[in-house]
N, C-alpha and C positions, 0 to 999 in steps of 0.2 A: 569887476564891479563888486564892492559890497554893503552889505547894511547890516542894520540891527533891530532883528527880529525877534521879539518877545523877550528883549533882554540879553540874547543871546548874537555875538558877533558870528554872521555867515557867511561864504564867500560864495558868490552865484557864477558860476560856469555857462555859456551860452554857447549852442554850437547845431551846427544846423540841423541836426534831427532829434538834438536831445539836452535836456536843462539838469545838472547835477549841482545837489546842495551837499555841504562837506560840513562837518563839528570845526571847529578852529582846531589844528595840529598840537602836540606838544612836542617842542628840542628835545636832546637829547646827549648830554657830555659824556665822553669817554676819557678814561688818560692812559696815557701807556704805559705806567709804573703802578704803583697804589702810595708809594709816598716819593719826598724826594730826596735822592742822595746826598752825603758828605760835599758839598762844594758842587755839585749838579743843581738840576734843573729836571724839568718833567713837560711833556705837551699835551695839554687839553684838546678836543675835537667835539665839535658842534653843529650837530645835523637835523634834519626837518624827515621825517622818513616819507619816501614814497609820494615827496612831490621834489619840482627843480625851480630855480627863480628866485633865488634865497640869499639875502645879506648878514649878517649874525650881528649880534651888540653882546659883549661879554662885561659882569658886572663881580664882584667883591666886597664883603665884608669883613670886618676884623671885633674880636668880640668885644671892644668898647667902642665900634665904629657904623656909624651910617651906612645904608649900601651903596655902595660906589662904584660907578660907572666909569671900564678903561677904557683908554683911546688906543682903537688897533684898526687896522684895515678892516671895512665890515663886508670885502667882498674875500674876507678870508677865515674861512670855516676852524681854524688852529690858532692855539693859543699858548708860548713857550713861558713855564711861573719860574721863581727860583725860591720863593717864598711860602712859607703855609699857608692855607686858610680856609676857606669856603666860597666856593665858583658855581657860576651857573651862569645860564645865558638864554638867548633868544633871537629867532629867526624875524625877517621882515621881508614882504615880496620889494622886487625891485623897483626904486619910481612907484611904490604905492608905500600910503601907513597900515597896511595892513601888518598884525604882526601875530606870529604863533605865542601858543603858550609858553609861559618861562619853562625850564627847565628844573629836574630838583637839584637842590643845593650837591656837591661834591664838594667834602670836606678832605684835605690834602694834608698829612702831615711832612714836615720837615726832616732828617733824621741827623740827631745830632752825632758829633765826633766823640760823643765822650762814650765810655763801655762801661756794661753794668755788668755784677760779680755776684751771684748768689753764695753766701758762707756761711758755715755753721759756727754757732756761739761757742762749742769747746770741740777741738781740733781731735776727736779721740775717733780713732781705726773704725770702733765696733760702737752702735747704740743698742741697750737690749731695753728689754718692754721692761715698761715701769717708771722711766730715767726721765728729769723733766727737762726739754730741748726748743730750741727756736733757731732758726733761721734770719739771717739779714741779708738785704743785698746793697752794694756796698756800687758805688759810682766814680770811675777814674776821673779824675780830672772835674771834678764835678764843680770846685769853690765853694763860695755860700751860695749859689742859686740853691730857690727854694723848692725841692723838688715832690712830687707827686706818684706813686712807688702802683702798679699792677704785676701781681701774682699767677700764675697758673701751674699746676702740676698733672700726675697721672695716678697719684695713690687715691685710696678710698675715701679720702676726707679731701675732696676737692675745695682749696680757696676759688670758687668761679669767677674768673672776673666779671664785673660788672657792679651798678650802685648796689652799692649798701650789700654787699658780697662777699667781698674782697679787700685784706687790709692794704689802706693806701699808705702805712708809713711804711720805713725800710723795715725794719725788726718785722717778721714772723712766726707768734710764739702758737707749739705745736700743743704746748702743756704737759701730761702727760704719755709718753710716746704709745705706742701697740703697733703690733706688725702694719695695722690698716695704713699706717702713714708712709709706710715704705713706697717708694716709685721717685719720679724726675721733677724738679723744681725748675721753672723759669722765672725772671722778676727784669721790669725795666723800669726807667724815670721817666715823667713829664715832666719839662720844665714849663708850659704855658699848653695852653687850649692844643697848638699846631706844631710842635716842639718835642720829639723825644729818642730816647734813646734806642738802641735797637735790641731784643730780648737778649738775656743773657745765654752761655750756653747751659743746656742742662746739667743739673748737681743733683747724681744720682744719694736718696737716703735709703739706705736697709735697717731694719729695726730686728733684732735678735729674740724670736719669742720669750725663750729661758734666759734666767740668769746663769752667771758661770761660778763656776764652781771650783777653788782655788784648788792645788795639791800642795799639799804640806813632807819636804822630806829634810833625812834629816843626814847629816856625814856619819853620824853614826848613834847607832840606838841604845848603846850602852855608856855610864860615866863611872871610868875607874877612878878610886880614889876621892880628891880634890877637883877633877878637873871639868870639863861642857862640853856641850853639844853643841853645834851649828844650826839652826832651823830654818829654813826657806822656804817662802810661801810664796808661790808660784802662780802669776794671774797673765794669759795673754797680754802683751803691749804691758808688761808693770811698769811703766813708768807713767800711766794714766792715773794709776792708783794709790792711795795710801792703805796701811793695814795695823787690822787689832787683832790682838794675841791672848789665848785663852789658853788655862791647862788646868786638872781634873785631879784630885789625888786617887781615884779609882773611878773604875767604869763605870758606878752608879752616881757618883758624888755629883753636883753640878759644878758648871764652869765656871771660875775665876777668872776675870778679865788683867791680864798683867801690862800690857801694852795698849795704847789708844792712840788713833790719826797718826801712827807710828811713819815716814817716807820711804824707812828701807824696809826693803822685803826679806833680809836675813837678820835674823837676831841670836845673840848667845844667849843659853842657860845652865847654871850650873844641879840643878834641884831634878832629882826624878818623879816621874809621874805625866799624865795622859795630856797632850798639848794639840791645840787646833789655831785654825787662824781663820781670816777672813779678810775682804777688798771694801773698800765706800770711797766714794767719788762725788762730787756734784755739793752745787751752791746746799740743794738740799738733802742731800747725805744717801745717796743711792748702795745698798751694801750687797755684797755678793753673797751665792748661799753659803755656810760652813764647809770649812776643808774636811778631808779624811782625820782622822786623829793618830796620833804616831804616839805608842808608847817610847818614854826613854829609864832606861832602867841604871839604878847605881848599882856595878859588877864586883861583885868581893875579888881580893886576889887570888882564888882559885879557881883552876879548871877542872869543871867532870871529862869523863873518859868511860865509851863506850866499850864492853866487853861482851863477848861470845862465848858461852857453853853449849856444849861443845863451840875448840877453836876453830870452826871451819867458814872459810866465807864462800863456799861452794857446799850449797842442802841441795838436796832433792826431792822431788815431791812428795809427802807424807811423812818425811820427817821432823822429829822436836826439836828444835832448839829455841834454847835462852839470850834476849838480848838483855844487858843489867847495866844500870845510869852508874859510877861509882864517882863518890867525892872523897878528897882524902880524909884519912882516918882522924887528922890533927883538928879536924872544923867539926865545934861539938854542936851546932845549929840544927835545928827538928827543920827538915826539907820537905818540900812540894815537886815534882819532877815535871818537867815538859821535854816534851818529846816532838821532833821531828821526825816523820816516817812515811813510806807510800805509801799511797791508797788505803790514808786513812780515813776510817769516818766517825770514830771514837781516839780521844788521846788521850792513852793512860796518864794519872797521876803521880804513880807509883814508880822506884825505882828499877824494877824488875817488869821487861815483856816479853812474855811466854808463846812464842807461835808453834801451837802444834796442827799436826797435818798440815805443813808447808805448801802453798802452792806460789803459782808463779806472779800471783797479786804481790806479795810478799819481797820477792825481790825490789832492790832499792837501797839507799842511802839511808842510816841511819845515826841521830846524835841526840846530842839532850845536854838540858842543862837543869840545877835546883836552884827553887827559889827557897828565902827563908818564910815560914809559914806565917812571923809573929810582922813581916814586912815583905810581900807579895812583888815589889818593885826591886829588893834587893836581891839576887842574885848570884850565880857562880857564871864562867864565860860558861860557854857555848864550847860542849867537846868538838873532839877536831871528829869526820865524819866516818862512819864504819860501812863500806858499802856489802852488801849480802846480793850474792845471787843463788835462786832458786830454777834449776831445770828439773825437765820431765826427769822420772823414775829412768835410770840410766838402764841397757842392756849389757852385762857379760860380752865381752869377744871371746869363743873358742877356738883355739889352731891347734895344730898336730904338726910335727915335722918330717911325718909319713901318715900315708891312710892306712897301710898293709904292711905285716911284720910277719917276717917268717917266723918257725918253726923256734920256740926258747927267744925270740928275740923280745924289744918293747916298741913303744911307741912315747914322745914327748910330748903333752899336753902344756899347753899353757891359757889361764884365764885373765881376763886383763879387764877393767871397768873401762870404757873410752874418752872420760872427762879425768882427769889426772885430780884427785882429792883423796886427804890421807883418812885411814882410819879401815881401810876395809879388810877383813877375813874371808877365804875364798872355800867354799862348798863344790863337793863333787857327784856328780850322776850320772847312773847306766839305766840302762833301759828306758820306763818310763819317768818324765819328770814326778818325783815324790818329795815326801818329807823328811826324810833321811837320807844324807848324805853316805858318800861310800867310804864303808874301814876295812874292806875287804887285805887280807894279807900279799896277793898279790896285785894291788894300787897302792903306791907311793906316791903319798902328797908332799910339799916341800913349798910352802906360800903358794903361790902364784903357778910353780909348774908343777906337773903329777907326770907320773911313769905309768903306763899302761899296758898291760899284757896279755891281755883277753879281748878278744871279738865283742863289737858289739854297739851301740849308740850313744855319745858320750856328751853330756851339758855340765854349765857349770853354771854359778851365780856367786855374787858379792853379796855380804851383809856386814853393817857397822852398826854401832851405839848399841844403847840400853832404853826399851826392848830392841830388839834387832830388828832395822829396817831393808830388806833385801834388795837387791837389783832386780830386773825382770831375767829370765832365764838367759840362758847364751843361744847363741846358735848350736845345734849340733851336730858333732862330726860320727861319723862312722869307722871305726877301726876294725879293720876284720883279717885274717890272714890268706894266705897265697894258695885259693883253691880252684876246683874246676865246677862250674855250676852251669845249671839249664834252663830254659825257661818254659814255663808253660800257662797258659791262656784258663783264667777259672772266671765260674758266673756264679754271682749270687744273689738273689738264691735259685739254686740249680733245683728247680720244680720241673717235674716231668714234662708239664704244658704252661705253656706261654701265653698270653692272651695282648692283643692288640689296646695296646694304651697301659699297659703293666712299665713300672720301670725297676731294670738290671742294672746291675754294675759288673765290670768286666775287670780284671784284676790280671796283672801279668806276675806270677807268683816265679821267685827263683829260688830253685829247688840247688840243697847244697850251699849253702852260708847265705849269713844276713851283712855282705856287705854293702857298702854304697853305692848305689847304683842310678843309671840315666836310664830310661828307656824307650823305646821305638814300637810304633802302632803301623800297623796295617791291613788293609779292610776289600773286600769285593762290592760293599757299597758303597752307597753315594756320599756316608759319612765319614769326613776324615777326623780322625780318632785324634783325641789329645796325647803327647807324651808325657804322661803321666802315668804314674804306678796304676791307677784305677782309673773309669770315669764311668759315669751313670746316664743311660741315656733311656726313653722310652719307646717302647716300640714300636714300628710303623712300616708302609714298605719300602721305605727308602734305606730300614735302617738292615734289614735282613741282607744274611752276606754269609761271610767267612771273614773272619779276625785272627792276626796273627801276633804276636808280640816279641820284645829281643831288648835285653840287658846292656848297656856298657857299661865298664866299673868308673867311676869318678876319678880323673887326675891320671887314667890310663885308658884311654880310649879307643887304645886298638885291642883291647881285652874284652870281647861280647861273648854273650850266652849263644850268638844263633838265634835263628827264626825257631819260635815254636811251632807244635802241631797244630791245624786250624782249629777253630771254635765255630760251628755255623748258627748263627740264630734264625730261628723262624717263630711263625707268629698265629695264630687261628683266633676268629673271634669268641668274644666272651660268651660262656655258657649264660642260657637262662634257666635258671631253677623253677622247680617246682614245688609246689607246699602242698600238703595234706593235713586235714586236720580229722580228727579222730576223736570223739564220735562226733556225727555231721549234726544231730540234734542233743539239744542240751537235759541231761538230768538231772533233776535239782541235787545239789551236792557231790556229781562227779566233777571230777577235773578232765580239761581238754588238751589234749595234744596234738601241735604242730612239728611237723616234720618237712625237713628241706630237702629235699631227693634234684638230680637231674646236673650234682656240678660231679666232674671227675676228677677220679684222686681226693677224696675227702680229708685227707691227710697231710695234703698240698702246700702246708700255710693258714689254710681258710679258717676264719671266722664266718659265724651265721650270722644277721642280724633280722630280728624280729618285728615287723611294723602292724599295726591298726591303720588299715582303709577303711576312709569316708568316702561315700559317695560325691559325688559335687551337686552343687545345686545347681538351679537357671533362672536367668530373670530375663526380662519382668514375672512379677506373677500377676496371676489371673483373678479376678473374682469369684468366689463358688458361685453357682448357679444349684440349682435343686437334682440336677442328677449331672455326672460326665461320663463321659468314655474315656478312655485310657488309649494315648497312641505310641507309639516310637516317638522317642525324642533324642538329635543329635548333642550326645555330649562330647567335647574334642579331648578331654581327660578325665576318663571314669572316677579315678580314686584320686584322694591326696594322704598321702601316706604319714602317718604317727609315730617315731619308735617308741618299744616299749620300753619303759625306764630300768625293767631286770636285764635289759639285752645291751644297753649302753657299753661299747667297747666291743662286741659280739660277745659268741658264746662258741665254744672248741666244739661242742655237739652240734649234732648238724636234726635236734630235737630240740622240742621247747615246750614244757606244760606251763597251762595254766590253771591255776585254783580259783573255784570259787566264781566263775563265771555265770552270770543270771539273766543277760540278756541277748539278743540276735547281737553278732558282730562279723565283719569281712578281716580276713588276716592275708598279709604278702610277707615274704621273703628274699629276702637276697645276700649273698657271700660277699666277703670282703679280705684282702690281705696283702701284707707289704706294707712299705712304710715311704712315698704317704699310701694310707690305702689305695689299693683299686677294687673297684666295687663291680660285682654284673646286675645285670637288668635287674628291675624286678619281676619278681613270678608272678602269674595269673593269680588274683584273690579266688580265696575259699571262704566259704559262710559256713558260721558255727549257728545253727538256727536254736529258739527258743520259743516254746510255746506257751510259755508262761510274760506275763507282764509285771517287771518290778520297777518301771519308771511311771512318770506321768503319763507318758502315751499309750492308748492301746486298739489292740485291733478287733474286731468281732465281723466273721462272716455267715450270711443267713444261712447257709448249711455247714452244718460242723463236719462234714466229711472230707477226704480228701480228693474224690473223687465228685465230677460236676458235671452233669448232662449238657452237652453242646449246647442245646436247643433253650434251657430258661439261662433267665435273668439271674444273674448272683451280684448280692450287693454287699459291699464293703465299709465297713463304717470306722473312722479313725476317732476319736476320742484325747483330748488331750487343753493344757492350759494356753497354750498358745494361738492367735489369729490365723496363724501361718502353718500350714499343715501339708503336708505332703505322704501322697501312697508310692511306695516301689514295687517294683517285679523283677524279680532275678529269676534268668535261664539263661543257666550253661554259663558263658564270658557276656551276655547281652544284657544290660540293665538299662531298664524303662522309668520311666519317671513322671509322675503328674502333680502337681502341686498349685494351691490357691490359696486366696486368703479370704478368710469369712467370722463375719461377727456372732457365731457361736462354738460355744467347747469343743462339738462334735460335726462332720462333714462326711455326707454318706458319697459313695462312687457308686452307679451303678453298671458292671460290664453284660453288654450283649453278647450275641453268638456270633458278634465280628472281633468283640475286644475280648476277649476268655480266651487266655493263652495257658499253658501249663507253666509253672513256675512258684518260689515262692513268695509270697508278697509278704508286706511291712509297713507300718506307718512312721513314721516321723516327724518332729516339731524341734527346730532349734537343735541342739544333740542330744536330745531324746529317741532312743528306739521302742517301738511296740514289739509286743510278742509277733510270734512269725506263724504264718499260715504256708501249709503245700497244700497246693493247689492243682488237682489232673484236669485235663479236659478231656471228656469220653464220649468218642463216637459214635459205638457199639449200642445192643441192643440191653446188654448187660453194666448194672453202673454197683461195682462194689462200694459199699458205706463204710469206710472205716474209718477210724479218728485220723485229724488232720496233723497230730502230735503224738509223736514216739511216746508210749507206755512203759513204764516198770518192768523189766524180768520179775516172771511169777505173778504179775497182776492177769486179776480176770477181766476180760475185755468182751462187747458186744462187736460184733458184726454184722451186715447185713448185705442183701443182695437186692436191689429192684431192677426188674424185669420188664423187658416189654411184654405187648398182649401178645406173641407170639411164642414167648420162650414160657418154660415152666420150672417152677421154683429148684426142681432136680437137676435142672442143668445150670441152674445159678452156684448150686452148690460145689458140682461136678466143675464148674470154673473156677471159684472159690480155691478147690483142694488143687490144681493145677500152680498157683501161687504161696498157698498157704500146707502143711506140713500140721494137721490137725490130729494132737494127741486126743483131746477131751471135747466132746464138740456136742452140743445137745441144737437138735431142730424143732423149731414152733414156727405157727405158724400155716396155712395153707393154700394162699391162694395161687393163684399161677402167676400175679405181676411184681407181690415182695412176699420176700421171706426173712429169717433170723437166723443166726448160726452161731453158738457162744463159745469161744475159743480160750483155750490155755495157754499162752507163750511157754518157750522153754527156758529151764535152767538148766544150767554145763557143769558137769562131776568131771573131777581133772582121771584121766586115766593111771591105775598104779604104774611104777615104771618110765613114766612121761614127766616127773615132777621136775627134773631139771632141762626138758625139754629133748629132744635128740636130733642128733646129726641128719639123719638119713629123712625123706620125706615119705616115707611109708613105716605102720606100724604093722605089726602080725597081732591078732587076740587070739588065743588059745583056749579051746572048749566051749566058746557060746553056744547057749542050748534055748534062748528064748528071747522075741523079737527085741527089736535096741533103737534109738537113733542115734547117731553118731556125729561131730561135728569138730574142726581143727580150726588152731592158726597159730602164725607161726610170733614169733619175737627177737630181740636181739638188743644187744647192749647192758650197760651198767651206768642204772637202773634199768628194767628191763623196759624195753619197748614194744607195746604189742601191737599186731593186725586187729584188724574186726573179726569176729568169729564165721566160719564159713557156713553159707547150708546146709540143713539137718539132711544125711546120708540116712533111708531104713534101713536094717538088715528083718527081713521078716522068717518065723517060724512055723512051719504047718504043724508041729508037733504042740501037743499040749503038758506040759513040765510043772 
């Protein structure tokens, strides 16, 4: 059942438990092709989706036609066309007027027989950018039907089909080309609405970015006479092309157009001077870039001809020679020269080229031709080519036609250069290679061979030209006569002691002529020995052994010296020296001496070498604070050592003075010798102390003694321009270190009776040293007061004694004279805890007798009649070296004289 409900056609469903209303369906055409073939046909299909019950009515239009209604079976859903157009259709139930919605239009085209042809307007290989081009597509068999043209391609400038898009005549003008247009063109016809051809195949275009660029050659670059050159201007595919021809009467002048839209690409010329060419093509004159430019020159009838001074075409390295352009003598023309030559990167003008110090750049072919100067194009040929080779500095060969000549006999030397080239003179040598060759009366030279009649090492060498260029030496031979010889094993240098890491050379010397000799090593170590005359090894204990060596003569092999007697090397480690320095405290304007004791054999080889140790520092540093203590601190390398600039290379004395020294410093030493050096440890540093301060930094302690009661406080106060300050302590090999940084000039330490060690102390700032303080620390009940710094011989000095409350000033003093040797001595003074004691030091009268010192270590005085002190020491060397002076000895007198 249906009706029409609000307009809208519905179909009502009725069914026993349920009423379903449905929208009216719409058909739905398919075809099984998309157009129809050549002389085919194609089948439409027409369906109602997703219901059953259904008759079809299939209808057609034609574009100046009504819609039309065909007669087909309508209990049949297919429809076979043979024709174009636009189809559609529609469903109806069966035995009812019920009818779905039409269908949409299916428009079908026809495909005609004819073939479409896409072609380009000029048939040329290559398009490059710039060139203006179009396309047409062209239809077989077409007639005058009026046809209707679609485009598509794949370049960047897509013609899209569709309205107002895409050009609908045949022609496809591109305009101006550029690579974008490059890719695949397709083009078909319409002949009507439902009517057309089938796409063409694709017509691939490539567009060439650059122009091209002709080459211009030429049969030949020269015109004798009357006659011309041939010129050929060379363009991919030339027969696309026409061309125009230019030429220049020199490199600056502009071009002359001689030829225009010329078809052939060779042309004659008979006129010299610079010629180019070029390609153009196209309705609108598309031109290529300019050729290369070929000069052609008019050739006089004369040829240059290269020559060689010296005539040799075999040089050697370092030698002179002249290459020279020559024209003949009869051509009276002022020239210009050009030169062909290797590895050149200047070309002379001139007739003459000079290469001196030859080397192998140099080698190569060379010629030349002149021009005339007043007409630069005119010309002489081209000399025919002169090739020069230059090798390395050649070697001498030496032979002999015996090594050994008996007794009055000789021997045949011959020297020979080993590249065969004339001109050489041959030089003779014995012994060492020198500067003078040998005129000795018995050597006979004769070119090339010499006669020889003396023992001994023989070279030779070649020299030629002006100055003389030589050969390198020969090899050389040994000629020695018919003797009996030995061998024996030598070290050098043969130093009494050896030391581990020292390096020897070991030499197999054969005693009894110096002839030529091979020879044989062998060893009890683990080293196998070179056979060589010598070899240098250093010492270890792999290398300790016994060494044996042995001779063969060269060219007679069964002629040996025998094994020598062994050689054994052994090896002990390297001494470490000792230094001493003298005096240990500094007086203003003496001079100090260091001395290196403790290496053996002083005489050995050894050099001394002299250094200045620095303390090292540590970081971080610390903040002052208003008082410290002083502790041990780990340093992993005490010193860093200085050489002193007098000692550079060492010094043969195993002493060293210094002048002029004014402040604390630490000194080390250590020996060195052989070549490369071997060096021993270095020595334990000695301090040169100075109580005086001649730098920025200085030191000041609250008691000026040397001596310090365990029990108080003593404070230390450094002085100096720097933030950064530091106190040391030296005892014995042990240095203590304390250092901070604080924002005033001066930084006081003060040490308790845990930090008061004996030693001397020192301030420091940057490499500034302070004067030096010695410093006791005393247990006892007794504390000597004496200055903290060595005194003047002959100065008068105070001294004193404090006491505890148990002791009394008499045994202060009676301690006193136990250490001290008091000539002059006045006591003030009374109480029993301090007293005063003023002292004389002494001075030293040399004994008569004693002035140049004596052998023996005991003197005799004869006749002393009234008390004395007495005191020695001893010296040695040149300049003299002395000890410190020893203890004053009394001799006392009961008599009164």
């Amino acid at each position: 059942m249906s009706c029409l409900c609000g307009g809208v056609d519905a179909e009502l469903t009725f069914e026993p438990n349920s009423t379903t209303l449905a929208h009216r369906p719409r058909a739905t055409v398919r075809a099984s092709r998309t157009s129809i073939p050549v002389g085919g046909s194609l089948t439409l299909t027409c369906s109602v989706e997703e219901s059953a019950g259904w008759s079809y009515d299939w209808f057609t239009r034609s574009p100046d036609a009504e819609e039309t209604a065909i007669a087909t079976n309508p209990l049949q859903n297919s429809l076979s066309i043979s024709q174009g157009g636009s189809y559609w259709c529609r469903g109806r139930r069966t035995h009812s007027d019920f009818f779905s919605e039409k269908s949409h239009v299916y428009h079908i085209d026809r495909t005609l027989s004819n073939r479409s042809f896409v072609v380009r307007q000029h048939n040329w290989t290559q398009i490059f950018s710039g060139e203006t081009i179009s396309v047409s597509c062209e239809i077989q068999g077409g007639g005058d039907t009026q046809w209707e043209y679609e485009w598509r391609t794949t370049s960047s400038l897509q013609p899209v089909t569709g309205p107002n898009t895409a050009p609908t005549n045949s022609e496809y003008r591109l305009g101006t080309a550029s690579v974008f247009h490059s890719g695949e063109y397709w083009c078909k016809a319409r002949a009507d609405w439902y009517s057309s051809t089938e796409w063409s195949e694709a017509f691939q275009l490539r567009v060439t970015p650059d122009k091209p660029r002709p080459r211009l050659t030429a049969d030949n670059t020269t015109i004798t006479g009357k006659g011309s050159v041939a010129l050929s201007c060379s363009v991919e595919n030339a027969s696309e092309w026409r061309y125009d021809w230019f030429r220049r009467t020199s490199a600056s002048s502009a071009a002359q157009i001689l030829r225009y839209n010329e078809t052939d690409d060779e042309i004659s010329f008979s006129d010299e001077g610079i010629y180019s060419c070029r390609g153009q093509r196209g309705d609108t004159t598309f031109f290529t870039e300019d050729s290369n430019r070929v000069t052609i020159e008019n050739r006089v009838s004369h040829k240059a001809s290269v020559a060689l001074q010296p005539d040799w075409s075999l040089v050697f390295s370092g030698e002179t020679i002249t290459v020279r352009c020559e024209v003949p003598a009869d051509v009276t023309a002022e020239w210009e020269y050009e030169w062909t030559k290797p590895n050149s990167t200047t070309v002379p003008t001139h007739n003459e080229y000079r290469i001196v110090n030859a080397s192998s750049s140099d080698s190569g072919s060379y010629r030349c031709l002149a021009k005339d100067k007043k007409n630069l194009n005119s010309t002489t040929e081209w000399s025919d080519e002169v090739t020069l080779t230059v090798s390395e500095r050649p070697a001498a060969n030496l032979s002999a036609d015996h090594r050994a000549f008996p007794v009055g006999g000789s021997v045949l030397l011959t020297c020979s250069v080993g590249q065969a080239s004339p001109g050489w003179k041959y030089y003779w040598y014995r012994g060492e290679k020198t500067s003078e060759p040998l005129t000795d009366e018995d050597f006979k030279s004769h070119g090339q061979s010499a006669s020889a009649s003396r023992e001994g090492l023989y070279w030779c060498r070649g020299g030629r030209g002006d100055p003389v260029h030589y050969t390198q030496y020969s090899n050389s031979v040994r000629i020695h006569g018919i003797v009996h010889n030995r061998a024996a094993v030598t070290l050098q240098p043969n130093w009494p002691n050896r030391y581990r890491g020292e390096a020897v050379t070991l030499r197999c010397e054969i005693q009894g002529g110096d002839s030529e000799w091979e020879y044989e090593w062998t060893a009890t170590s683990s080293h196998a020995p070179p056979n060589t005359k010598e070899f240098r090894i250093s010492l270890g204990s792999d290398l300790s052994g016994s060494y044996w060596c042995q001779g063969r003569l060269k060219g007679a092999q069964q002629n040996s010296t025998g094994w020598s007697a062994p050689l054994t090397l052994s090896h002990t480690a390297a001494p470490r020296p000792v230094v001493t320095v003298s005096p240990s405290w500094l007086t203003p304007g003496a001079s100090v001496t260091l001395t290196c004791g403790g290496v053996p054999h002083l005489t050995a080889g050894w050099r001394f070498y002299w250094y200045r140790a620095h303390p090292n520092s540590l970081d971080p540093v610390r903040r002052c604070s208003q008082s410290f203590g002083l502790g041990p601190m780990h340093i992993p390398k005490k010193f860093s050592y200085e050489l002193l600039p007098e000692s550079n290379g060492g010094t043969e004395q195993n002493s060293f003075v210094i002048q002029g020294l004014t402040e604390s410093a630490g000194y080390a030493c250590r020996a060195g010798r052989g070549d490369p050096v071997f060096y021993t440890e270095y020595s334990e540093t000695e301090w040169v102390w100075s109580g005086d301060s001649y730098s920025s930094v200085s030191l000041t302690v609250s008691s000026d003694y040397v001596q310090h009661y365990y029990r108080d406080k003593t404070l230390l106060t450094c002085e100096g321009n720097s933030d950064k300050v530091r106190l040391w302590r030296f005892t014995g090999d042990t240095v203590l270190l304390f250092e901070c940084e604080s924002q005033e000039r001066s930084t006081s330490f003060t040490l308790n009776r845990d930090e008061l060690r004996s030693g001397v102390y020192w301030c420091g700032s940057g490499s500034k040293i302070s004067n030096a303080f010695n410093i006791t620390e005393v247990t006892a009940d007794v504390l000597l007061e004496s200055p903290a710094h060595p005194v003047t011989e002959g100065q008068s000095v105070t001294i004193g004694c404090s006491c505890g409350c148990t002791t009394t000033c008499r045994h202060c003093i009676s301690v006193m004279a136990d250490s001290w040797s008091l000539r002059d001595s006045h006591l003030w003074g009374g109480s029993t805890s301090h007293c005063r004691v003023e002292v004389l030091l002494f001075s030293y009268e040399l004994l008569p007798g004693s002035e140049g010192g004596t052998e023996q270590i005991s003197f005799v005085i004869q006749g002393l009649t009234e008390s004395a002190g007495y005191a020695c020491r001893a010296g040695r060397g040149d300049p003299v070296f002395y000890t410190e002076y020893s203890k004053t000895k009394w001799v006392w007198s009961g008599g009164l004289i």
